[in-house]
C-alpha positions as CSV (number, residue, x, y, z in Angstrom):
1,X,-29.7,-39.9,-49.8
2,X,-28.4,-37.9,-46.6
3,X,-25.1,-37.3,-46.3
4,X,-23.2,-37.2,-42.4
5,X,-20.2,-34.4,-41.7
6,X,-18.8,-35.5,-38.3
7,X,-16.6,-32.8,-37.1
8,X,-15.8,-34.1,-33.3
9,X,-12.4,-35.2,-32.7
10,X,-11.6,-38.2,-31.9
11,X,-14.3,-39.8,-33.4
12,X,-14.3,-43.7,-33.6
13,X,-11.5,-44.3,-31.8
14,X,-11.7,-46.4,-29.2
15,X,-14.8,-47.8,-30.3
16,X,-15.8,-48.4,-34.2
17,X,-20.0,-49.0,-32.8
18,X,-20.9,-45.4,-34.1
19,X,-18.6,-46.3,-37.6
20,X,-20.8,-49.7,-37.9
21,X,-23.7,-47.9,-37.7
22,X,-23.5,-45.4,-40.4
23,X,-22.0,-48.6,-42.5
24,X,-24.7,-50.0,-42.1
25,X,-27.1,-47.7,-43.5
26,X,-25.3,-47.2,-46.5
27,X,-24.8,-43.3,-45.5
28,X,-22.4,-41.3,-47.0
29,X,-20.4,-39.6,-44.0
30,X,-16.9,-37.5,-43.8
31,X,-15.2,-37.3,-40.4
32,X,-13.3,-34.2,-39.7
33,X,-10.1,-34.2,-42.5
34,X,-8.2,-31.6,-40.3
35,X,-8.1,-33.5,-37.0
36,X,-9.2,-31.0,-34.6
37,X,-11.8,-28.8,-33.5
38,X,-12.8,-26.7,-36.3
39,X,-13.4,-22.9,-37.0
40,X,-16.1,-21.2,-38.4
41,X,-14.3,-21.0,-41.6
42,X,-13.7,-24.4,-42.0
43,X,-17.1,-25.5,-40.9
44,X,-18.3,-23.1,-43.7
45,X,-16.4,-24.8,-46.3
46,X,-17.5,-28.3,-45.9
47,X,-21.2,-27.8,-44.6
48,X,-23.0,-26.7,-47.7
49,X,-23.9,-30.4,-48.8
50,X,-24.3,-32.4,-45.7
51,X,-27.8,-33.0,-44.2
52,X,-26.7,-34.0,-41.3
53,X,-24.4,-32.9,-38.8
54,X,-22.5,-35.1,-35.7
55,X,-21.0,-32.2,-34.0
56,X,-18.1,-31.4,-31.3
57,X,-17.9,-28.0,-29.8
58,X,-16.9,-25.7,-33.0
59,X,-19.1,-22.9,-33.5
60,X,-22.2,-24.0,-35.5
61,X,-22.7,-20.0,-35.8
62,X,-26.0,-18.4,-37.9
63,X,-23.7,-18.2,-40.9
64,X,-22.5,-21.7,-40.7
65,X,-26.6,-22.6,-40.6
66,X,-27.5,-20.1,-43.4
67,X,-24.4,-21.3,-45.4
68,X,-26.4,-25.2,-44.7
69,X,-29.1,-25.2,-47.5
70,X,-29.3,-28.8,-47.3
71,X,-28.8,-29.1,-42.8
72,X,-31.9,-31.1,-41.4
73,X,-30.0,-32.4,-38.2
74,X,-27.3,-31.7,-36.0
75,X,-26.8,-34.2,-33.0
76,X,-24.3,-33.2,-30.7
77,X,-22.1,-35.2,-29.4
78,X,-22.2,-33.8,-25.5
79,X,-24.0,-31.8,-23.1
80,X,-23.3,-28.0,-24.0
81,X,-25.0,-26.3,-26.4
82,X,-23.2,-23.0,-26.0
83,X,-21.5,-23.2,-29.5
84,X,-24.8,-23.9,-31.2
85,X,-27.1,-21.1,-32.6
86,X,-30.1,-22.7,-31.2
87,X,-32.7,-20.1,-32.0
88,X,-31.5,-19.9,-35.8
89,X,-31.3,-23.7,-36.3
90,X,-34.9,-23.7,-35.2
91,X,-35.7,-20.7,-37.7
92,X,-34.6,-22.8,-40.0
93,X,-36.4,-26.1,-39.5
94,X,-33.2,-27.5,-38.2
95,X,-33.5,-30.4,-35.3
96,X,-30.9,-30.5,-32.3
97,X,-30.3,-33.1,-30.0
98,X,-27.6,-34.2,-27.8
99,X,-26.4,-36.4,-25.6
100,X,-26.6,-35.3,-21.3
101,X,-26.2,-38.0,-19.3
102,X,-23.2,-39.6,-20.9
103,X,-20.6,-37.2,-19.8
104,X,-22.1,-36.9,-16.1
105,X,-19.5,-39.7,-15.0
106,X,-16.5,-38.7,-16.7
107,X,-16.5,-34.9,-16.0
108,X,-18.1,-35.6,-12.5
109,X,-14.3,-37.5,-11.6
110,X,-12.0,-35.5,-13.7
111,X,-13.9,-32.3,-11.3
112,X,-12.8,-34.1,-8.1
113,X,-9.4,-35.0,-9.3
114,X,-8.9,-31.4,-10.1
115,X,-10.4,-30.2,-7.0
116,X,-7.7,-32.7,-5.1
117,X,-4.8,-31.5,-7.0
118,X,-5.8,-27.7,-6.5
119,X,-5.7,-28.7,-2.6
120,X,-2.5,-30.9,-2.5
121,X,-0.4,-29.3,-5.5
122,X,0.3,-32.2,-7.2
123,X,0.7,-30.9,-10.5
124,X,3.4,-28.8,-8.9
125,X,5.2,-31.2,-6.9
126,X,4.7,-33.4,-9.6
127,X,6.5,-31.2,-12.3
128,X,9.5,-30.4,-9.4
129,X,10.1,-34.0,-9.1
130,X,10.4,-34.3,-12.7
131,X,12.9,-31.1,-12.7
132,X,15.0,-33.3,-10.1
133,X,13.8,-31.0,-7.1
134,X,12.4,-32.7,-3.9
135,X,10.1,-29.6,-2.1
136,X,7.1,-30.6,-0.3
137,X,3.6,-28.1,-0.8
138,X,1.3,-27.1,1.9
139,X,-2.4,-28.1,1.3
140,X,-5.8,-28.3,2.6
141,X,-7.8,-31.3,3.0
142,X,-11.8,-31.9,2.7
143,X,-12.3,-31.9,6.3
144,X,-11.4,-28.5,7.0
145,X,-13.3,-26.8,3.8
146,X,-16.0,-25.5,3.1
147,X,-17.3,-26.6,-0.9
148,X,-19.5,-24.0,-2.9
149,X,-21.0,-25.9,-5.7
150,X,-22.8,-23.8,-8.3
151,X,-25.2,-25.6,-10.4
152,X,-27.1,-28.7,-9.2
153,X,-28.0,-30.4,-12.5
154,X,-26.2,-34.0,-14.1
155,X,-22.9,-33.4,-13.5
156,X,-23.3,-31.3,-10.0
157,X,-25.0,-33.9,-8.1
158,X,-22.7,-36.6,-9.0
159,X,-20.2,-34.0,-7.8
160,X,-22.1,-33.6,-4.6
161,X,-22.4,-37.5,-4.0
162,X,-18.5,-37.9,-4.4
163,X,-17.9,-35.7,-2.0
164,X,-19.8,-37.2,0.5
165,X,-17.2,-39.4,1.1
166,X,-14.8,-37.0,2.0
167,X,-16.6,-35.8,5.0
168,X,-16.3,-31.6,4.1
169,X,-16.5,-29.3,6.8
170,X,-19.6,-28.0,5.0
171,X,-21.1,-27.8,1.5
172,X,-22.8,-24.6,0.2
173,X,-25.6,-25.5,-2.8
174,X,-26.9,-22.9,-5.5
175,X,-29.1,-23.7,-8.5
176,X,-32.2,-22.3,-9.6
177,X,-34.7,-25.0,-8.3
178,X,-33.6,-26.8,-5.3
179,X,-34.1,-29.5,-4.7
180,X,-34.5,-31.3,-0.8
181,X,-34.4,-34.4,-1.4
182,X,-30.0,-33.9,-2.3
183,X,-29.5,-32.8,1.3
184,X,-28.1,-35.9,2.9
185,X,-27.0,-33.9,6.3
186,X,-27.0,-30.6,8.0
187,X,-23.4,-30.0,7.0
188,X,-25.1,-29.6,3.4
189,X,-27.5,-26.3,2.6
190,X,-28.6,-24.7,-0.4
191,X,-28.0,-20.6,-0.2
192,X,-27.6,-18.1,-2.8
193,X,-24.6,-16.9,-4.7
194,X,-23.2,-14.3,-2.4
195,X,-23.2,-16.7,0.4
196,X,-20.9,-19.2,-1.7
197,X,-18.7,-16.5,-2.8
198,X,-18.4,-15.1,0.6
199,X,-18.1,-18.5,2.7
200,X,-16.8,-21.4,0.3
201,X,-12.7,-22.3,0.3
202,X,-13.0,-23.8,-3.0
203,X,-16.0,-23.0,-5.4
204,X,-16.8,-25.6,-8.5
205,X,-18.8,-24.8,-11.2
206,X,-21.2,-27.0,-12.9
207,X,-23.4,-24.8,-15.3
208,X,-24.4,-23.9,-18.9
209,X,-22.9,-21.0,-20.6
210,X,-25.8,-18.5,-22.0
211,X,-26.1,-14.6,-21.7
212,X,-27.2,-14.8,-17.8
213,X,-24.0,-16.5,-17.0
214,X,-21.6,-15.0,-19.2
215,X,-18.8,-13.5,-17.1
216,X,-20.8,-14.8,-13.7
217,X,-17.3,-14.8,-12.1
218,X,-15.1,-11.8,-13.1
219,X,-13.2,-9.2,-10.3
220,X,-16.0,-8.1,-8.3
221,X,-17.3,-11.2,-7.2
222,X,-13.9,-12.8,-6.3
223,X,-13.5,-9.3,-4.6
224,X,-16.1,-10.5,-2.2
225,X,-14.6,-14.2,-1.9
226,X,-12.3,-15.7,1.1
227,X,-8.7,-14.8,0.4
228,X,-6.8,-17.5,-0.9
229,X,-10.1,-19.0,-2.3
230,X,-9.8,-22.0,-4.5
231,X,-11.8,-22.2,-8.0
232,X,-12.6,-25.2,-10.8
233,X,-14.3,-25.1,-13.7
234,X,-15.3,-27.9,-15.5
235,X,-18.2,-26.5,-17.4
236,X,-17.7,-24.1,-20.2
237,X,-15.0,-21.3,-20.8
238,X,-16.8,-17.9,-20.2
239,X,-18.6,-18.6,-17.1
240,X,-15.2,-17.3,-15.2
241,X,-13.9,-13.9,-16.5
242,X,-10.3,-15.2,-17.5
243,X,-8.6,-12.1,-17.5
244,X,-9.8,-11.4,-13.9
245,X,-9.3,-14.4,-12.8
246,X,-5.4,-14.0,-14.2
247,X,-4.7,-11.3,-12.3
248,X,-6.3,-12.7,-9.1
249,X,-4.0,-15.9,-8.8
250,X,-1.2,-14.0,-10.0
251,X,-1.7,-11.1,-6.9
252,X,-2.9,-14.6,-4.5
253,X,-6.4,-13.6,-3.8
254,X,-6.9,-16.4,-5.5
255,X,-4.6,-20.0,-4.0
256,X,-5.4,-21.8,-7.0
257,X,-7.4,-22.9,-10.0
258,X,-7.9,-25.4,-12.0
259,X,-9.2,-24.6,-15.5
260,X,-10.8,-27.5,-17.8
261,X,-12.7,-25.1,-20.5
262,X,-12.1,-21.8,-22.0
263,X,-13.7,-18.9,-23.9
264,X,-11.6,-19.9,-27.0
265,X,-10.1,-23.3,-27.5
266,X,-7.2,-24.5,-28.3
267,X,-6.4,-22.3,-25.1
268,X,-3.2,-20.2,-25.8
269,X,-3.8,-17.6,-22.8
270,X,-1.8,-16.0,-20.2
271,X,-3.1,-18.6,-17.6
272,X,-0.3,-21.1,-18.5
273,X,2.4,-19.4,-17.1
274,X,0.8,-19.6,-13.7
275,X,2.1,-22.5,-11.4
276,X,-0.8,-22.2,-9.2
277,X,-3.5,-22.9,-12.1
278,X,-3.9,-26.2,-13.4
279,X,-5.0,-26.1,-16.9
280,X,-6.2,-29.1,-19.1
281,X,-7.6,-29.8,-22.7
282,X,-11.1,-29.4,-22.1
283,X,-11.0,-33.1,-21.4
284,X,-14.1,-33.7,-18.9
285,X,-15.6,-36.4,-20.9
286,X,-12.8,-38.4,-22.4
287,X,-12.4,-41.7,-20.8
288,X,-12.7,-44.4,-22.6
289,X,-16.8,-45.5,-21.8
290,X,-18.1,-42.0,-21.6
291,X,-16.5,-41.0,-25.1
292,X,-18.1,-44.3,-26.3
293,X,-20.9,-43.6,-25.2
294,X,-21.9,-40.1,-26.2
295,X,-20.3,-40.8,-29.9
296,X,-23.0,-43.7,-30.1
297,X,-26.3,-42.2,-28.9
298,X,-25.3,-39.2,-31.2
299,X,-24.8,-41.6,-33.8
300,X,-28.3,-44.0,-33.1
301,X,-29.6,-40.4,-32.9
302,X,-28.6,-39.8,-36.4
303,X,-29.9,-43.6,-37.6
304,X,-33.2,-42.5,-36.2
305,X,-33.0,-39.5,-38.2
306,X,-32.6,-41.4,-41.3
307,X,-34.9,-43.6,-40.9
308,X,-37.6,-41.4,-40.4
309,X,-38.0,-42.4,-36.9
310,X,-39.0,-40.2,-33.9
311,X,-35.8,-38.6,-32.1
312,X,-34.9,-39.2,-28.4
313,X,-32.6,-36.7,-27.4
314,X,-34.3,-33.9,-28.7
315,X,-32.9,-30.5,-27.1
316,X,-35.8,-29.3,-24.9
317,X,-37.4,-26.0,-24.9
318,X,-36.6,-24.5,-22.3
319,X,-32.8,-24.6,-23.4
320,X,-33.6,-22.2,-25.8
321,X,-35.4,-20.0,-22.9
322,X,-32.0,-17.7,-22.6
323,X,-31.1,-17.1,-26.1
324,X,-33.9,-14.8,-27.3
């Protein structure tokens, strides 16, 4: 009989659907006993007899996997695949699938929200009013920027369609394939990287995290950017060079930033001393329906598994085309 280790947290929470469904297949399951994101170490020490894995973001590393004898599946609940050791879970007969269009809506908002408050310092003004002090911030609005977005895939394009509303003063496009039929009018044009870094106010990043982008931000490109440049990153921790990107906001090359992922989570850094960068939980996908939704089809993906039928969310190939 297979056997479920659920490490996300939450899990279940605000809807018991992916609970009824391992119920009713008479699985034997654990959710996470700590109640957060777990390390290697833990992962290590409760992996060994589970055949199947519903997974969050803690490192499923090439030890965890070789520590697995009995791993057949891991379904991850979410889009990024950065904490999985893709090309050993395929060494070792291992299945991965995931879950990419549910967060698209969730992280898609959270992006613009952040990209408003980064403009209008409203965590700032928010926090003074709290402190009993009434000072009012300088911002910028949409009108008078121009937007860099970096990545066109799920979660860019929904990016890009929100802000068409907002009438931008120009929006600068880079991914690897481009695609025409996103341009919806001549204030939008796709260009290459340099061109962003040199010519965008505020720069959003909505890309995977693999050796190629590792560090894609880090002192010498914001060198090259506008001063007083505006960043958010919504994607994975890594992609921006925190360090760099410390010492940038501190010295005000950089205006502001706003920070949803990090290189290691639960972030303790340096950035959270900074009043110009807004940092949050890595929280892109947590409302209500999107959480619901990924912790489901990673779950159905799981029933499948079970019962022997053919998966849907299978991880395609050319995910593992980076990792070597």
């Amino acid at each position: 009989m297979h056997k479920a280790l659920i490490t996300s947290v939450p899990f279940g929470q605000k809807d018991r659907k992916p609970i009824d469904i391992l119920d009713s297949l008479s699985v034997e399951y654990l959710v996470n006993p700590i109640g957060r994101k777990l390390n290697e170490q833990e992962l290590l020490s409760l992996i060994k007899e589970f055949s199947i894995l519903i997974a969050g973001t803690e490192p499923i590393t090439k030890q965890v996997i070789e520590n697995a004898p009995n791993l057949k599946l891991i379904s991850r609940i979410g889009i990024g695949l950065d904490n999985v050791d893709l090309v050993t879970a395929r060494d070792y007969g291992i299945q991965v699938s995931y879950t990419p269009d549910a967060p698209a809506p969730a992280v898609s908002e959270l992006t613009i929200g952040l990209m408003i408050s980064a403009m209008r310092s409203i965590h700032q003004a928010n926090l003074n009013m709290h402190q009993g002090n009434w000072n009012r911030f300088f911002g910028r609005s949409f009108e008078d920027l121009t937007i860099g977005i970096i990545g066109l895939g799920r979660i860019g394009k929904r990016v890009l369609n929100h802000l068409d509303g907002f009438q931008c003063k120009e929006i600068l496009l880079n991914d690897l394939i481009h695609d025409q039929q996103i341009i919806s009018s001549n204030k939008i044009r796709w260009v290459d990287k340099e061109e962003i870094y040199r010519n965008s106010d505020l720069i959003s990043l909505h890309i995977p995290l693999n050796k190629k982008t590792h560090n894609l931000i880090s002192s010498e490109e914001i060198s090259i950017m506008k001063d007083r440049v505006m960043l958010v990153n919504t994607s994975r921790g890594g992609i921006i060079n925190e360090a760099d990107l410390y010492n940038n906001l501190k010295d005000g090359k950089i205006a502001s930033a706003a920070i949803d992922v990090f290189e290691e989570e639960p972030y303790k850094g340096n950035l959270s001393s900074l009043d110009n960068c807004i940092i949050t939980s890595h929280m892109g996908s947590m409302t209500e329906d999107c959480r619901a939704r990924m912790e489901i089809e990673a779950t159905q993906e799981a029933a499948r598994f079970i019962k022997g039928e053919k998966l849907e969310l299978v991880v395609p190939k050319d995910e593992y085309e980076d990792l070597g």
